[in-house]
N, CA, C and O of each residue as an XYZ file, in Angstrom:
772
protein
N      32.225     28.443      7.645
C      31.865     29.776      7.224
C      30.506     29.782      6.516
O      29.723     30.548      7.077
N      29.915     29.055      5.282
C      29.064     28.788      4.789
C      27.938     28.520      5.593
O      26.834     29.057      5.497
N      28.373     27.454      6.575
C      26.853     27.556      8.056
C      26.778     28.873      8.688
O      25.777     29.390      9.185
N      27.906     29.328      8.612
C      27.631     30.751      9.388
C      26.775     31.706      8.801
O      26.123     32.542      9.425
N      26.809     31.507      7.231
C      26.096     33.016      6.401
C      24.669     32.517      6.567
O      23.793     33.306      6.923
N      24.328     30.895      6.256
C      23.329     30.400      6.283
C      22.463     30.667      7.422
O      21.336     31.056      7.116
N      22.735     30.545      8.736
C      22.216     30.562      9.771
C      22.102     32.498      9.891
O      21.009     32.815     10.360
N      22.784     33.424      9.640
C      22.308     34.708     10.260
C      21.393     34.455      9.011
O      20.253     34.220      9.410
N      21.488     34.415      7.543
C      20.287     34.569      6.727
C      19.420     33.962      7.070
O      18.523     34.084      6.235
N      19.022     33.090      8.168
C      17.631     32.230      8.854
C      17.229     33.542      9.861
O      16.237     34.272      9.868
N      18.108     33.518     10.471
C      17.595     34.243     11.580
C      17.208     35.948     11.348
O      16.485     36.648     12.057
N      17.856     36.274     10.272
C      17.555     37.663     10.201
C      15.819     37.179      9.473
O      14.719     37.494      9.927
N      16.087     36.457      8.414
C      14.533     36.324      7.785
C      13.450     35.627      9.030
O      12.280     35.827      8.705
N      13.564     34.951     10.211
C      13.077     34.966     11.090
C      12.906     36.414     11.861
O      11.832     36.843     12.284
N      13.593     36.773     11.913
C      13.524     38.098     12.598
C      12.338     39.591     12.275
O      11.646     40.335     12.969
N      12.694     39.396     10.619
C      11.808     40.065      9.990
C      10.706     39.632      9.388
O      10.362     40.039      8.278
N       9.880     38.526     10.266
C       9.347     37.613      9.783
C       8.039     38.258     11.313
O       6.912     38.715     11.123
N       8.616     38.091     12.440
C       8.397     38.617     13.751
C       8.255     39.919     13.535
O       7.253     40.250     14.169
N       8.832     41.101     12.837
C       8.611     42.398     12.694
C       7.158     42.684     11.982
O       6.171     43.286     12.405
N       7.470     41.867     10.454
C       5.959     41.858      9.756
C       5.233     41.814     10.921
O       4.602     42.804     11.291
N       5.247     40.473     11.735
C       3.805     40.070     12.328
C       3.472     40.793     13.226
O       2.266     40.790     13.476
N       4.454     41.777     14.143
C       4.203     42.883     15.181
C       3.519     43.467     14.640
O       2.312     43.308     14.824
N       4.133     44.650     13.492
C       3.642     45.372     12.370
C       2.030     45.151     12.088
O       1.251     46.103     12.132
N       1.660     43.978     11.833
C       0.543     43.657     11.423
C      -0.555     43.545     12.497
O      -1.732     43.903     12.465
N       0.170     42.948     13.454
C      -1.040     42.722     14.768
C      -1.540     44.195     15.947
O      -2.360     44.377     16.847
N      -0.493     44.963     15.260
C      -0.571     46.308     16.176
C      -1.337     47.221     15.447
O      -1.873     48.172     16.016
N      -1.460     47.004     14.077
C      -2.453     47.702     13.122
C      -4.072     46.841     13.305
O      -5.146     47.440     13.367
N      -3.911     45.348     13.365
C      -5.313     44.895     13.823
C      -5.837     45.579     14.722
O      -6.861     46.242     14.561
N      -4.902     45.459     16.243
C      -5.466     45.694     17.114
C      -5.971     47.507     17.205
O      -6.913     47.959     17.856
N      -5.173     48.133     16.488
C      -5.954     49.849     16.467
C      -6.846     49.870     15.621
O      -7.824     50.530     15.973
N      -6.935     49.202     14.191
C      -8.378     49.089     13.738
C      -9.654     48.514     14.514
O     -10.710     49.103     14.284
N      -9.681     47.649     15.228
C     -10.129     46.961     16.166
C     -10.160     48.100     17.327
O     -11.230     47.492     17.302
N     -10.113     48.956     18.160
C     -10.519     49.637     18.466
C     -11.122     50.933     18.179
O     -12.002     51.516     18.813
N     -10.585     51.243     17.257
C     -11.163     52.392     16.365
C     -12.933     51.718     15.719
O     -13.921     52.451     15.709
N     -12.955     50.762     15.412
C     -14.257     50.084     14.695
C     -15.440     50.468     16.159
O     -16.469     51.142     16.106
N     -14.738     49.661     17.560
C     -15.411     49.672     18.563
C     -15.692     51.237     18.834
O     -16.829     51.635     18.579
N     -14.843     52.062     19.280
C     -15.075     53.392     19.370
C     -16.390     53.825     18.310
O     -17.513     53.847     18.814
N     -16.280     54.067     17.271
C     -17.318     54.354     16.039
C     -18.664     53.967     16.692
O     -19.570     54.698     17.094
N     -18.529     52.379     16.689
C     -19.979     51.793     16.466
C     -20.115     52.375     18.386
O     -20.699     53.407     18.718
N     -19.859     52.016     18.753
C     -20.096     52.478     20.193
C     -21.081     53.583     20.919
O     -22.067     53.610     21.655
N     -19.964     54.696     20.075
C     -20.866     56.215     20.125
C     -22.063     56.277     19.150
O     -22.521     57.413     19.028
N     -22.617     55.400     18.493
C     -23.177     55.312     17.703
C     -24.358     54.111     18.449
O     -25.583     54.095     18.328
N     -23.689     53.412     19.030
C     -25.383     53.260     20.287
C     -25.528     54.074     21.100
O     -26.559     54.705     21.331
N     -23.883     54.198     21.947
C     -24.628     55.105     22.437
C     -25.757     56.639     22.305
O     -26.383     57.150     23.233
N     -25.730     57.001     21.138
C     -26.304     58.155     20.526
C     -27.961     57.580     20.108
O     -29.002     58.228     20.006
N     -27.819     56.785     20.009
C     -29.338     55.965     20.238
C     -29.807     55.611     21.163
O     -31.027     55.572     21.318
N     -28.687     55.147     22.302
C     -29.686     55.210     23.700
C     -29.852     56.435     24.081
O     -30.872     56.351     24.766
N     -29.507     57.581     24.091
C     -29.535     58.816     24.514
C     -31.298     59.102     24.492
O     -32.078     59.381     25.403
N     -31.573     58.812     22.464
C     -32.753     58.505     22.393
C     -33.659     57.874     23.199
O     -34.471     58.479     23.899
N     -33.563     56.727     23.135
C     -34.441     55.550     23.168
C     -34.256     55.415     24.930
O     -35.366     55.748     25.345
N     -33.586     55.163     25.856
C     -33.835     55.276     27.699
C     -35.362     56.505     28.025
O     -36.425     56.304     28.612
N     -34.799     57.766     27.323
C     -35.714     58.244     28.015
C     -37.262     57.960     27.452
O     -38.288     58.189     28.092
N     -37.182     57.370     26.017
C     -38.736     57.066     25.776
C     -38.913     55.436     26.400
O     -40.065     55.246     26.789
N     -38.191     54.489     26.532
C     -38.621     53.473     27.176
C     -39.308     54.113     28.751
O     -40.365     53.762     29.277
N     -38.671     54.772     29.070
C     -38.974     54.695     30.799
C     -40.230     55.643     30.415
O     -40.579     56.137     31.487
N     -41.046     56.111     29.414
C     -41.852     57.340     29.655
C     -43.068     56.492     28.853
O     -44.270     56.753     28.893
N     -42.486     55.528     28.197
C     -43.793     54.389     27.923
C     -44.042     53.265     28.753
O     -45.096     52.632     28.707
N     -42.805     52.921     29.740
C     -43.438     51.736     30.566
C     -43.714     52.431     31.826
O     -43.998     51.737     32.802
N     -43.659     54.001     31.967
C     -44.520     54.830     32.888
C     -46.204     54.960     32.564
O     -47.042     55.095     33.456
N     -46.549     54.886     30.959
C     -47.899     54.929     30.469
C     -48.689     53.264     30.248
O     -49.860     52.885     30.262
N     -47.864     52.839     30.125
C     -48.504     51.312     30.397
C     -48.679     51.177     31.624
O     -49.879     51.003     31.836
N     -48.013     51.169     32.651
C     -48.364     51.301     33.917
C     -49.527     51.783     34.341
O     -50.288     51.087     35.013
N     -49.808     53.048     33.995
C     -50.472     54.355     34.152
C     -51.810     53.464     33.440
O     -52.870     53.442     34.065
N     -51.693     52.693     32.027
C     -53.068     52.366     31.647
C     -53.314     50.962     31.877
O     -54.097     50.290     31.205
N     -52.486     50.450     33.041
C     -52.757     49.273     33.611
C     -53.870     49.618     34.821
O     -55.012     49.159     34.823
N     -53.420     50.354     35.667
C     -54.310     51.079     36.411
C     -55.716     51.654     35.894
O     -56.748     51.647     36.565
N     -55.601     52.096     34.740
C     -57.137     52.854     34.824
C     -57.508     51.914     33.508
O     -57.912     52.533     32.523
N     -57.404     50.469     33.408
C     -57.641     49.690     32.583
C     -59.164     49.182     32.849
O     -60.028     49.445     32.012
N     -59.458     48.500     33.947
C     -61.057     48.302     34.364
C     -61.663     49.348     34.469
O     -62.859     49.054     34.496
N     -61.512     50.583     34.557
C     -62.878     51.885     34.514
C     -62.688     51.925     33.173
O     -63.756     52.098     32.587
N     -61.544     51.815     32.300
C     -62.018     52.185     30.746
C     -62.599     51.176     29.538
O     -63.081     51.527     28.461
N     -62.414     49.875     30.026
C     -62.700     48.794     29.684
C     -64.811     48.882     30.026
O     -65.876     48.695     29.438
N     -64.348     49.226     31.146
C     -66.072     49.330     31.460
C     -66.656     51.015     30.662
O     -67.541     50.881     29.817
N     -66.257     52.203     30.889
C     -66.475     53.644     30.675
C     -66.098     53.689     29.053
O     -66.959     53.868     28.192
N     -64.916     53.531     28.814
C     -64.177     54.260     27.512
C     -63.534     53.055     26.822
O     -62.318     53.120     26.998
N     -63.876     51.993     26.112
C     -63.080     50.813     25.968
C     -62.175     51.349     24.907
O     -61.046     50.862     24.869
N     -62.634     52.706     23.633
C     -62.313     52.994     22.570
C     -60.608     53.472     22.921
O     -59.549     53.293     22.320
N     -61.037     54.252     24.384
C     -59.287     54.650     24.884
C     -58.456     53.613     25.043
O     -57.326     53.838     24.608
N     -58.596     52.709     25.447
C     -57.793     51.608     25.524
C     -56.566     51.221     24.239
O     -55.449     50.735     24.412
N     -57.170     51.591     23.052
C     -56.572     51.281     21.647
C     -55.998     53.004     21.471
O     -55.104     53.075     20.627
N     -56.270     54.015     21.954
C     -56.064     54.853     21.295
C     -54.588     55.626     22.685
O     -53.895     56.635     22.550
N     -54.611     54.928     23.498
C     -53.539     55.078     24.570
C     -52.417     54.330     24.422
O     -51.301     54.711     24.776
N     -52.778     52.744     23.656
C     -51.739     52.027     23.133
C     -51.061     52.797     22.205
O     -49.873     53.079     22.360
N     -51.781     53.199     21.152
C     -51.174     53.510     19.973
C     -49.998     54.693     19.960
O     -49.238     55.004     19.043
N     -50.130     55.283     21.412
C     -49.054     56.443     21.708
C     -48.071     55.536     22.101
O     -47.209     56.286     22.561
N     -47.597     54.235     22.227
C     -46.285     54.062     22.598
C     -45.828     53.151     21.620
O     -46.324     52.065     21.318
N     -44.726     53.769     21.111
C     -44.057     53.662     19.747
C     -42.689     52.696     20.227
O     -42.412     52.997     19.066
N     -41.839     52.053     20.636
C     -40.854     52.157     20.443
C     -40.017     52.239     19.501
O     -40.308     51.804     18.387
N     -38.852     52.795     19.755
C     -38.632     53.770     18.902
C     -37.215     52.561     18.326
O     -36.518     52.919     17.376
N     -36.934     51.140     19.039
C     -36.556     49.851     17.880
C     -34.951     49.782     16.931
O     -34.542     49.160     15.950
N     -34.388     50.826     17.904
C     -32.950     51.293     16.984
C     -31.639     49.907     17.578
O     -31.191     49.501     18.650
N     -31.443     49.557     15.869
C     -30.608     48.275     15.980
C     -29.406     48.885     16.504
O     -28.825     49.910     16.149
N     -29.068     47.787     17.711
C     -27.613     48.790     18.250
C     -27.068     47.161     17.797
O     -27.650     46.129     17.462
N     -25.596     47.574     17.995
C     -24.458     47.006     17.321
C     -23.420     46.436     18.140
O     -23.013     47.039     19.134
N     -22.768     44.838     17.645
C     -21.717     44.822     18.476
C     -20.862     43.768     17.870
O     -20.427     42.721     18.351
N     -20.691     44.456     16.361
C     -20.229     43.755     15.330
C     -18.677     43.843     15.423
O     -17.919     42.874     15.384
N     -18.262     45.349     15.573
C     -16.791     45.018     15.995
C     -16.651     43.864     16.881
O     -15.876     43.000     16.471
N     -17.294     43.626     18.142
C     -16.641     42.669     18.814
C     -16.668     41.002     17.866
O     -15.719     40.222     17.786
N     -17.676     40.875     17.414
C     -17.237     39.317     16.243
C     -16.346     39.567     15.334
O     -15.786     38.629     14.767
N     -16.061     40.839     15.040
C     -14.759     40.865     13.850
C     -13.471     40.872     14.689
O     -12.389     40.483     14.249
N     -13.654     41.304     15.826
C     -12.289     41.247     16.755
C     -11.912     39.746     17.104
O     -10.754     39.345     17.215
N     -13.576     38.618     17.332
C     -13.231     37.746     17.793
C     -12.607     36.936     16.535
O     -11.655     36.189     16.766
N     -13.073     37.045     15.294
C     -12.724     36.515     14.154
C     -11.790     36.822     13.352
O     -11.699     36.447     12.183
N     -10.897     37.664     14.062
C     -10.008     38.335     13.276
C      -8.573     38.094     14.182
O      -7.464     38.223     13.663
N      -8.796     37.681     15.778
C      -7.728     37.245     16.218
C      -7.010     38.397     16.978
O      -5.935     38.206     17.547
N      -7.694     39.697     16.966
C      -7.302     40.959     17.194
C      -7.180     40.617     19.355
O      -6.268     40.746     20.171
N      -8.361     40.252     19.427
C      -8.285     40.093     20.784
C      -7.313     39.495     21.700
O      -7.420     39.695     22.910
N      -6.090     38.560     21.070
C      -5.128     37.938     21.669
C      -4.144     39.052     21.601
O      -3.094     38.746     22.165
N      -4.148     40.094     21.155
C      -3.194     41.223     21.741
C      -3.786     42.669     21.966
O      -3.654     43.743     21.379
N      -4.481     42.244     23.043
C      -4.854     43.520     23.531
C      -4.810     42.963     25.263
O      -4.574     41.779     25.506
N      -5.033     43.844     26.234
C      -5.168     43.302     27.162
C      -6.419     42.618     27.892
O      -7.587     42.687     27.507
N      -5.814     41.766     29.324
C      -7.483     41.152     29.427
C      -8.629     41.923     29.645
O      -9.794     41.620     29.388
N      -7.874     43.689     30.505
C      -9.063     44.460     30.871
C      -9.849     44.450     29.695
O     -11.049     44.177     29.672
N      -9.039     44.803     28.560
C      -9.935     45.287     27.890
C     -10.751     44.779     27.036
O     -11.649     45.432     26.506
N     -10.468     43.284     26.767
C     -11.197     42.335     25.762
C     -12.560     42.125     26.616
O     -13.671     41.787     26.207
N     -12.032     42.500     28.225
C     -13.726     41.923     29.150
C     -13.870     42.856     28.804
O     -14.340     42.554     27.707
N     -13.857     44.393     28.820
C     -15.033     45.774     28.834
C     -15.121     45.689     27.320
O     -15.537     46.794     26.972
N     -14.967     45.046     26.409
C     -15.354     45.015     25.386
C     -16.699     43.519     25.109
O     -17.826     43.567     24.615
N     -16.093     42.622     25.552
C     -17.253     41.671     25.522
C     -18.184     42.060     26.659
O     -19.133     41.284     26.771
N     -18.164     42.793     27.297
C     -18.995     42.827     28.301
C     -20.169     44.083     27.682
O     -21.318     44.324     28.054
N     -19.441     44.632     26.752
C     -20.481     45.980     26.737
C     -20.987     44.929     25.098
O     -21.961     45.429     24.535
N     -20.551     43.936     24.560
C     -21.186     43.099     23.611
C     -22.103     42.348     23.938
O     -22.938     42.239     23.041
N     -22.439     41.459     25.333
C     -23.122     40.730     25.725
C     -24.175     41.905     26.348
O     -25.276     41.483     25.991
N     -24.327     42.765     26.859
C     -25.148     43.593     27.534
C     -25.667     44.240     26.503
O     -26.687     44.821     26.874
N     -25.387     44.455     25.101
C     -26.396     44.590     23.957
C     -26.855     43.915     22.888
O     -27.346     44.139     21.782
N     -26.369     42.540     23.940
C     -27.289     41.131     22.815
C     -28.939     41.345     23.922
O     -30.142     41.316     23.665
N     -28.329     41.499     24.852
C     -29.294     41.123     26.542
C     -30.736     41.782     26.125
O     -31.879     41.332     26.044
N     -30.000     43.349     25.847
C     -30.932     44.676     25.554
C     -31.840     44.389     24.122
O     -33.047     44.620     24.038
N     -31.193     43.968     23.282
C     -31.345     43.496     21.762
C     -32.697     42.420     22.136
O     -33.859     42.639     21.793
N     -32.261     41.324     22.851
C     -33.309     40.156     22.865
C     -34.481     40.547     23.933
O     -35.421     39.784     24.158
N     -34.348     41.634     24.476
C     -35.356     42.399     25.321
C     -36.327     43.007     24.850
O     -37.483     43.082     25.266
N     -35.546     43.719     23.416
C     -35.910     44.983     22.604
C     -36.796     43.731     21.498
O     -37.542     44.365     20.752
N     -36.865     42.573     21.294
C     -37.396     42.064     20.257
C     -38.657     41.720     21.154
O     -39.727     42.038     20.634
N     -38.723     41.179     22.298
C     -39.648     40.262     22.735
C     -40.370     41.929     22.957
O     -41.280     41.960     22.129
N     -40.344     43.191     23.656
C     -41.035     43.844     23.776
C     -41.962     44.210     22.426
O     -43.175     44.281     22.233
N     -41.016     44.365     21.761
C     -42.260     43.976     20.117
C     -42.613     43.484     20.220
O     -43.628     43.802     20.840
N     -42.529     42.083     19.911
C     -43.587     40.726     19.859
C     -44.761     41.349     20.876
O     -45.880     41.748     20.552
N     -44.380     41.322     21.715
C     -45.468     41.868     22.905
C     -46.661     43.185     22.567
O     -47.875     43.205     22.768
N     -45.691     44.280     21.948
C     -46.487     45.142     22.071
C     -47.423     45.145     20.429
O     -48.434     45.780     20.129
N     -46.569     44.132     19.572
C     -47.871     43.896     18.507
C     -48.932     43.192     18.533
O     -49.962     43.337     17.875
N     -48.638     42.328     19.401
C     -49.924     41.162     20.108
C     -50.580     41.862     20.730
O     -51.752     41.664     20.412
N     -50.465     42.852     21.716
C     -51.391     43.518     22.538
C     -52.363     44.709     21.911
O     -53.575     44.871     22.054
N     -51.222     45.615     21.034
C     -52.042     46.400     20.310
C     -53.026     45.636     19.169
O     -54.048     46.065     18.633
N     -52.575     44.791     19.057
C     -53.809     43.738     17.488
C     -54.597     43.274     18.248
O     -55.727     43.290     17.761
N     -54.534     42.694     19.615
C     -55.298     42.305     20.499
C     -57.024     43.129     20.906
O     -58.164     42.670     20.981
N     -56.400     44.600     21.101
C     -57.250     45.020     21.645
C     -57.647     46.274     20.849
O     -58.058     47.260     21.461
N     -57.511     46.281     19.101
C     -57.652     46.916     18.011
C     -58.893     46.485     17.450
O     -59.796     47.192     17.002
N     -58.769     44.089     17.602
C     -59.625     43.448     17.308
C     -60.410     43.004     18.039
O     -61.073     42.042     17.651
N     -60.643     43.608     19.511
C     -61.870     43.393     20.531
C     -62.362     44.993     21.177
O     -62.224     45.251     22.372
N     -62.729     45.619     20.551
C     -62.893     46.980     20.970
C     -63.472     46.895     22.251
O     -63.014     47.464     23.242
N     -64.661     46.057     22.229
C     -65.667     45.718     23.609
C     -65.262     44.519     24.250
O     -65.659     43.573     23.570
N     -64.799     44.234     25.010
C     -64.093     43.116     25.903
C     -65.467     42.739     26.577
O     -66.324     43.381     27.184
N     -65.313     41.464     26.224
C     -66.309     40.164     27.742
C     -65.371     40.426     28.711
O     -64.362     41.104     28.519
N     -65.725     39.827     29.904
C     -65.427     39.346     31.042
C     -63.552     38.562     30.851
O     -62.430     38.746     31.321
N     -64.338     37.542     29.722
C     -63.170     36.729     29.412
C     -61.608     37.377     28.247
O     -60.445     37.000     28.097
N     -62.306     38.284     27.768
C     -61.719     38.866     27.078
C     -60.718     40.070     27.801
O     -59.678     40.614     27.428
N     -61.344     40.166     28.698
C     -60.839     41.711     29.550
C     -60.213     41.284     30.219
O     -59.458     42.120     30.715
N     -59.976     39.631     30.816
C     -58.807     39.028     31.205
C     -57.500     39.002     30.379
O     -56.418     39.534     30.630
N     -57.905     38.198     29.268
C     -56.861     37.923     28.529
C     -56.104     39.465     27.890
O     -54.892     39.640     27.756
N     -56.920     40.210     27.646
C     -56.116     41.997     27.353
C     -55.346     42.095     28.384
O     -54.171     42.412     28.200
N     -55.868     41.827     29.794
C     -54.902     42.513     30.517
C     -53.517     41.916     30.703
O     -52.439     42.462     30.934
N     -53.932     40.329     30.498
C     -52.840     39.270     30.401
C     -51.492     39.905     29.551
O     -50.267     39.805     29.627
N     -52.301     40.486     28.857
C     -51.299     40.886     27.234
C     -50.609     41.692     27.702
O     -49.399     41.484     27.796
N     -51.457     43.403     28.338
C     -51.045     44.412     28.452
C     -49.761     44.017     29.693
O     -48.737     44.699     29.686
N     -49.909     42.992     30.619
C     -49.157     43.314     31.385
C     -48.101     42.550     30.656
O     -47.056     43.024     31.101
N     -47.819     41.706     29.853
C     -46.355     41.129     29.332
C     -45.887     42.431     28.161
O     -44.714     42.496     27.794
N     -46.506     43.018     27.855
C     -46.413     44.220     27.088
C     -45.209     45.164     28.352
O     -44.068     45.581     28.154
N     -45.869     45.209     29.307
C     -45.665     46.267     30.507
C     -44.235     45.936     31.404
O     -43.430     46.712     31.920
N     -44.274     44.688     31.367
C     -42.836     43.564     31.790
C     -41.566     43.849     30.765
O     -40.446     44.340     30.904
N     -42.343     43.267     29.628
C     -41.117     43.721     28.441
C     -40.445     45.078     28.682
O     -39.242     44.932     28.900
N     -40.833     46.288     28.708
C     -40.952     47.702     28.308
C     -40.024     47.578     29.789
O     -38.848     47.927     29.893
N     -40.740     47.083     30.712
C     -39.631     47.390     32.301
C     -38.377     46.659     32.527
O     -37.550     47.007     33.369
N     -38.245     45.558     31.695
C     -36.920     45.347     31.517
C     -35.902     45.957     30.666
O     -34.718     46.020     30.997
N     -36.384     46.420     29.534
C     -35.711     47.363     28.377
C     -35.497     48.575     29.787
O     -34.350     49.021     29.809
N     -35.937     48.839     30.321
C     -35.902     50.697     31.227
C     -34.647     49.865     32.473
O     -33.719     50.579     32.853
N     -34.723     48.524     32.962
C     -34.080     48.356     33.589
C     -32.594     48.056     33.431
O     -31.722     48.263     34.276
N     -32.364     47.256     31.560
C     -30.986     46.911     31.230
C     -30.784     48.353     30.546
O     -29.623     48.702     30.758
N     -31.350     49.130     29.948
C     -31.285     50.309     29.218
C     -29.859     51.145     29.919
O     -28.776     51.336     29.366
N     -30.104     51.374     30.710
C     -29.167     52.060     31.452
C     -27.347     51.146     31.960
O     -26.209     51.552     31.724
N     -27.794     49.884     32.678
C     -26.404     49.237     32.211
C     -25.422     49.072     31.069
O     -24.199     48.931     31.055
N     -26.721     49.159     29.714
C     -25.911     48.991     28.322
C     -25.299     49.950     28.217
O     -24.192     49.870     27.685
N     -25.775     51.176     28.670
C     -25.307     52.629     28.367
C     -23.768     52.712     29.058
O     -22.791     53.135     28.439
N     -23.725     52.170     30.630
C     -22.465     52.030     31.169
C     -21.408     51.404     30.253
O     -20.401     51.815     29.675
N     -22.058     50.240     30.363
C     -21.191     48.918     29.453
C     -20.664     49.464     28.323
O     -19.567     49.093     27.908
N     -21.532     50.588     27.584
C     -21.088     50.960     26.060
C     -19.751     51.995     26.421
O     -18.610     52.120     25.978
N     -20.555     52.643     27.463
C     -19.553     54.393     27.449
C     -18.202     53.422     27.858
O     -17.216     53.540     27.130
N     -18.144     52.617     28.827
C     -16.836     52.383     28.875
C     -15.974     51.356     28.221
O     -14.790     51.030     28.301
N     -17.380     50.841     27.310
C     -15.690     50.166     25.972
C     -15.371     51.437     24.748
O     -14.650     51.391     23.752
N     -16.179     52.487     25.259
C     -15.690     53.168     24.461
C     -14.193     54.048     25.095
O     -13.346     54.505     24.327
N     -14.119     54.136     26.316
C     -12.956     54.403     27.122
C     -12.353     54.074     26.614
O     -11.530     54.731     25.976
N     -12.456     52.962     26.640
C     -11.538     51.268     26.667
C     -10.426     51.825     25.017
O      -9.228     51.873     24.740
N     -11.706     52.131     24.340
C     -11.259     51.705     23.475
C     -10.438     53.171     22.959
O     -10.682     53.537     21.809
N      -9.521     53.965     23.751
C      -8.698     55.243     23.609
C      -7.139     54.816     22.996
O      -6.294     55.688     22.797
């Protein structure tokens, strides 16, 4: 009789031992989507911004790649003063829920769809992120570049253009992942209903 009371008092405190931990992992996992949802609409509301001015500055770099040797020779002063109109506009997007999900253990109960449309819309705004840095780097080298050679040599009017076009590369990959991140985002934000 005594093994008998012993053993349901194991198993019930096992039992409610398994309830806590349901309890607990079903509240991770809706904080854990609720975090993603938030930050989500919250790039996305910055790319909304930022797509249509990437594609309307690596349309003007383009544009002053082309009329770069008549102004270099005619107007060198435009050269600096055509740069200086493209701003990017540099908005840190986010994909911090997904390391707190990964660090928090949340991701072993959710399903597989959805841990991929969640890392997937995380890796596609590291992609955009390390795109979005090098196009800086780029476009401060080019604008200091050709701020501090108003009148270009021969040799000089090489190396500007050298610049302008990794300036012009950067800016066309941001216009080219710009729009996947946007997919990737809207639908971990689905995801995350």
């Amino acid at each position: 009789m005594h093994i008998a009371v012993v053993t349901c008092g194991i198993l019930i405190a096992l039992g409610l031992e398994g309830v806590r931990e349901a309890i607990h992992n079903h509240r991770l996992v809706r904080e854990t989507r609720q975090a993603v949802r938030e930050e989500m609409a919250i790039n996305v509301e910055h790319m909304h911004d930022e797509l249509p001015r990437v594609t309307l500055y690596r349309d003007q770099l383009k544009s002053l790649l082309a009329d770069l040797p008549a102004l270099e020779r005619d107007h060198p002063e435009q050269v600096s003063v055509r740069l200086a109109a493209v701003q990017n506009p540099g908005y840190f997007f986010l994909a911090n829920s997904w390391q707190a999900a990964l660090s928090t253990g949340a991701l072993e109960h959710m399903s597989a769809e959805e841990v991929e449309t969640y890392g997937g819309a995380a890796q596609v705004i590291k992609i955009y992120t390390d795109i979005q840095d090098q196009a800086g780097t780029q476009e401060g080298a080019c604008k200091a570049f050709f701020q501090a050679h108003p009148h270009l040599t021969p040799e000089q009017a090489e190396e500007g253009t050298e610049r302008l076009l990794l300036f012009y590369r950067a800016e066309s990959s941001l216009a080219f992942v710009g729009p996947q991140m946007q997919r990737q985002v809207e639908q971990a934000i689905r995801a995350a209903r």
